[in-house]
C-alpha positions in Angstrom: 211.1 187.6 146.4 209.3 186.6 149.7 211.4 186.9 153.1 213.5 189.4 150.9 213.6 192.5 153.1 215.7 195.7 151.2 217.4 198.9 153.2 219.0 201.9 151.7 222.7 201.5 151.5 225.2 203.6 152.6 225.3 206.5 150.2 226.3 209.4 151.6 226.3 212.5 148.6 222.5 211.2 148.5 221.5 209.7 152.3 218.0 208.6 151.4 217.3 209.9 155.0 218.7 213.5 154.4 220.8 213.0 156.8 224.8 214.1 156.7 227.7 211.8 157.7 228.9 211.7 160.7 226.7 213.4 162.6 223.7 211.1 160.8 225.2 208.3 163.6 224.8 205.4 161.0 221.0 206.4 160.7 221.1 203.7 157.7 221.9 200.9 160.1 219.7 201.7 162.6 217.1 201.7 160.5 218.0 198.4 159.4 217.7 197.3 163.1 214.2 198.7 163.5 213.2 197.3 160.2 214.4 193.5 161.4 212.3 194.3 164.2 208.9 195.6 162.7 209.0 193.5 159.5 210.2 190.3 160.6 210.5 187.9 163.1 214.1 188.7 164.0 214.9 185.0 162.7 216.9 186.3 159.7 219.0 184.1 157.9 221.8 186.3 156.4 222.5 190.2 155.3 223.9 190.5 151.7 226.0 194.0 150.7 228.1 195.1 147.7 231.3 196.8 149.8 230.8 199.5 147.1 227.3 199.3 145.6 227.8 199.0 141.5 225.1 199.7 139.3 224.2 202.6 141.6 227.4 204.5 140.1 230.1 202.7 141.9 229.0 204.2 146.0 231.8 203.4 148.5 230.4 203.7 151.7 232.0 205.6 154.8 234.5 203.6 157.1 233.1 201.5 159.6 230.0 200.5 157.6 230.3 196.9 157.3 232.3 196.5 160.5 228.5 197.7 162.0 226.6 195.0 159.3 228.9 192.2 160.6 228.1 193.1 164.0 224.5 192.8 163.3 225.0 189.8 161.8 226.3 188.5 164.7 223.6 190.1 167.1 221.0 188.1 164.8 223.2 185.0 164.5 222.9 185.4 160.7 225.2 185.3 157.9 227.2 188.4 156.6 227.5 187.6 152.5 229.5 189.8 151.1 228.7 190.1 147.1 232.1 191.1 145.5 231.0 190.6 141.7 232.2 193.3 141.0 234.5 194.3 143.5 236.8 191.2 143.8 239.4 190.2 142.2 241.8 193.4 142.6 239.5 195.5 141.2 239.7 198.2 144.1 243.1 198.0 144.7 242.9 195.2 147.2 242.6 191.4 146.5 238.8 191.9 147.9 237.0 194.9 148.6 236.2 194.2 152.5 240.1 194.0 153.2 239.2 197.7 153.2 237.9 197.3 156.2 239.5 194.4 157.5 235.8 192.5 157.8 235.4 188.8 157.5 232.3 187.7 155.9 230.5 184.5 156.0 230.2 184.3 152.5 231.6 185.8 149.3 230.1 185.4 145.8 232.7 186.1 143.4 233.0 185.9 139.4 233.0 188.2 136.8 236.9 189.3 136.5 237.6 185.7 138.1 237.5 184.0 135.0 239.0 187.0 133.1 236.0 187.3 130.5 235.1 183.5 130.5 231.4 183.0 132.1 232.6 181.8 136.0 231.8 182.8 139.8 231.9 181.1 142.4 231.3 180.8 146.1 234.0 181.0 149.1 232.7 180.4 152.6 234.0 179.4 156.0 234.5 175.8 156.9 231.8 175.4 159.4 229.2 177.4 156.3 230.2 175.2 153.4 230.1 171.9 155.1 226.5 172.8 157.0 224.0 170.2 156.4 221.9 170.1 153.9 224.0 172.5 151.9 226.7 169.7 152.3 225.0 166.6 151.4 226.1 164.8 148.8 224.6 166.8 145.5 222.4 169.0 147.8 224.9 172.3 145.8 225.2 171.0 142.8 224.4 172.1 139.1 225.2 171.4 135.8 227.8 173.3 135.0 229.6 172.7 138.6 233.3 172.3 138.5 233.7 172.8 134.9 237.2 172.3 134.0 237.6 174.7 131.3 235.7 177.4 133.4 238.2 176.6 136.5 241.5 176.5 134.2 240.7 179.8 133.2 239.8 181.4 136.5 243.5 179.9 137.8 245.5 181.7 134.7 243.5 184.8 135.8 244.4 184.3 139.4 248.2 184.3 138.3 247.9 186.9 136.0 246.4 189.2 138.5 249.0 187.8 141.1 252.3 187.6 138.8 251.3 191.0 137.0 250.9 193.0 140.1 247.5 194.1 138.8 246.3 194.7 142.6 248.8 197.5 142.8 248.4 198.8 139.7 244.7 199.3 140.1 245.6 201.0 143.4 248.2 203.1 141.8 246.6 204.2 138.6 243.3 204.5 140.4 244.7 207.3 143.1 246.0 208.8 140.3 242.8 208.7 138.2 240.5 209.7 141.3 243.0 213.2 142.0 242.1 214.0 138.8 238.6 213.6 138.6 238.6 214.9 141.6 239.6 218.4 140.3 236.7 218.7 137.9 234.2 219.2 141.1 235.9 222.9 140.9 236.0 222.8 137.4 233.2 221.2 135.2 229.8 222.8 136.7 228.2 219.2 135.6 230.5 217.2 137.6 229.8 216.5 141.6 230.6 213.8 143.9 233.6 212.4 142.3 234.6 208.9 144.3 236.2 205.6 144.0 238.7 203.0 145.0 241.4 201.8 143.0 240.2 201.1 139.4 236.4 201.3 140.5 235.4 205.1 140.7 232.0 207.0 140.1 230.6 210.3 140.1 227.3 212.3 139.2 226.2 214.1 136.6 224.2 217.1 138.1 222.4 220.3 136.4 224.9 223.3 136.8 224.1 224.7 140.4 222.2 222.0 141.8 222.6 217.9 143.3 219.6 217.6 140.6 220.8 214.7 138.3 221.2 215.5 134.6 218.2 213.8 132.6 219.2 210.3 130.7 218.9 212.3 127.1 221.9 214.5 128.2 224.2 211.5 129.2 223.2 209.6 126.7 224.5 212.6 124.6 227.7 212.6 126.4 228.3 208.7 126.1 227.4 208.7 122.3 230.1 211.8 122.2 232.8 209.8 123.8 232.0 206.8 121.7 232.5 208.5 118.6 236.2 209.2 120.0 237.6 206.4 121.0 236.5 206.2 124.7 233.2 203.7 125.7 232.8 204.3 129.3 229.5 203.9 131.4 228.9 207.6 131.3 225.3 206.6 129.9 223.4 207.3 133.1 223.8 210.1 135.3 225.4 208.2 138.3 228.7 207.5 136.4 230.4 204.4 136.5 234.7 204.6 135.4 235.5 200.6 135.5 238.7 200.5 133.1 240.6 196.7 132.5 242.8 196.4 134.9 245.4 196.0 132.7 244.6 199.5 131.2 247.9 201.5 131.2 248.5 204.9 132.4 248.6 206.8 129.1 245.7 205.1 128.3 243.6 205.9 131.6 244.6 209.7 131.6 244.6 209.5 127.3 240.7 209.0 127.9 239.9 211.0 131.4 241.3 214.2 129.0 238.8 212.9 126.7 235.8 212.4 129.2 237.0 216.0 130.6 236.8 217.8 127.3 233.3 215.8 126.3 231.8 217.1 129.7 233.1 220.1 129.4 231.2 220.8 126.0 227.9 219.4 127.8 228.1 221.9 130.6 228.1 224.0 127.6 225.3 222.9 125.6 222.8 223.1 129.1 224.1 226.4 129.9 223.6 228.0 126.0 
């Protein structure tokens, strides 16, 4: 949309720059710099970041990454909005993703896992954000679906659940456990490369044997209809793999379906080197 300005994230296995980490010097953010410069007139109103970009196969960028975007922020006297979606909520074994990095945002969107499969999200900002005018004024945020109380009485038995449960150290637990293990198939499945992750959010890619070439969609398609067929749906249908399991998922059931996923792989290494 107009006044929208995008900049490649932090992704390291594939810098869009070429460059390699650490010695790169956070080319990515620099480049974000000189882009406010050229492209705009410097009077920018807020930066918006997944801690660990999603859809792109669950990227966790290197430390010190959004410590550098909330300084920029700052430089600009924009907003930092943090978009945890995805992330929140326990999902990477900490309440919320940028307590990785011990970064306060501005903003957070939030929903998804808030409302524990019921449609909710939500919007948590500082005091001196959420009561600016004429965000504040009286229905200058509001919608129809607002406040819904069935919508917010599940989001709070979530909360508890996730709380009561333990779930955020579960997912930190089970998802060490879960990224060691994946981890090993680097060496051992030709296919697999750039295994990574954070508690029960982890990704890798799906390369052609000998190369950072990414197998072609017919391949993983292949390998996601295999897995289907026995008893494991995983997001496996792209080459830049996404592992999200419920964060209730128990161990035998995570590691049940990882020696599943290992032996499907393992067959389509096979089929592209016959």
């Amino acid at each position: 949309m107009p006044g929208a300005y995008l900049s490649p994230y932090a992704s390291c296995a594939r810098c869009a720059f070429g460059k390699t980490f650490p010695s790169c010097e956070w080319h990515c953010v620099d480049f974000l710099r000189h882009k406010i410069q050229l492209e705009t007139t410097r009077d920018v109103a807020a930066i918006i970041v997944e801690p660990i970009q999603g859809t792109a196969g669950n990227v966790v960028p290197p430390p010190g990454y959004l410590k550098l975007l909330r300084e920029l922020a700052d430089e600009l006297g924009a907003l930092l909005i943090c978009d945890e979606m995805i992330t929140g909520f326990g999902r990477t074994g900490k309440m919320f993703a940028i307590e990785h990095e011990s970064v306060l945002p501005d903003v957070l969107t939030v929903g998804k896992g808030f409302g524990g499969g019921f449609p909710m999200s939500g919007v948590i900002a500082r005091e001196e954000v959420a009561f600016a005018k004429p965000w504040a004024n009286p229905s200058g945020s509001s919608s129809s679906y607002g406040g819904n109380p069935l919508a917010a009485a599940a989001a709070r038995v979530t909360i508890e659940t996730i709380v009561e449960d333990q779930l955020v150290e579960h997912a930190r637990r089970l998802g060490d456990k879960m990224l060691a293990e994946m981890k090993r198939w680097e060496s051992e499945l030709p296919i697999v490369s750039d295994v990574r992750g954070r508690g029960l959010m982890i990704g890798m890619d799906l390369v052609v044997p000998g190369t950072r070439q990414l197998l072609d969609k017919k391949t993983a398609r292949w390998i996601f209809d295999t897995l289907l067929s026995r008893g494991v749906l995983a997001m496996i249908y792209n080459p830049e793999v996404r592992i999200n399991p419920p964060l209730v998922i128990d161990e035998d059931q995570a590691m049940g379906a990882l020696a599943i996923m290992k032996e499907v792989l393992g067959e389509a290494a096979e089929r592209l080197v016959a």
